[in-house]
C-alpha positions, 0 to 999 in steps of 0.5 A: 503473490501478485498485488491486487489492482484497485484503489479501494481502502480494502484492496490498499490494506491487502497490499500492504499487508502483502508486502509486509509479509514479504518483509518489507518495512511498513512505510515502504510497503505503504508507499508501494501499495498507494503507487499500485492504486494510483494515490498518493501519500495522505498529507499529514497535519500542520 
C-alpha cells in the first residue's frame, strides 16, 4: 500500500503505522513517514 501524501499529524502517524506493519523498526518508519511529508526529524531536548 502506497503512503499517503500530506503532512498533517493524522497523515504522518498513518504512514507510520503503515510501515511498521510492513515490518519496518519504528525509527525507521518515523524517518521515512517525515521524508514523504516533507519534515524533519523533531530536534530532542538538551
Amino acid at each position: 500500500m502506497p503512503l499517503k501524501k500530506g503532512s498533517s499529524k493524522k497523515v504522518v502517524s498513518q504512514n507510520i503505522e503503515t510501515e511498521m506493519a510492513h515490518g519496518k523498526p519504528q525509527a525507521q518508519a518515523v524517518a521515512i513517514a517525515l521524508h514523504v511529508a516533507g519534515k524533519s526529524k523533531p530536534k530532542g531536548k538538551k
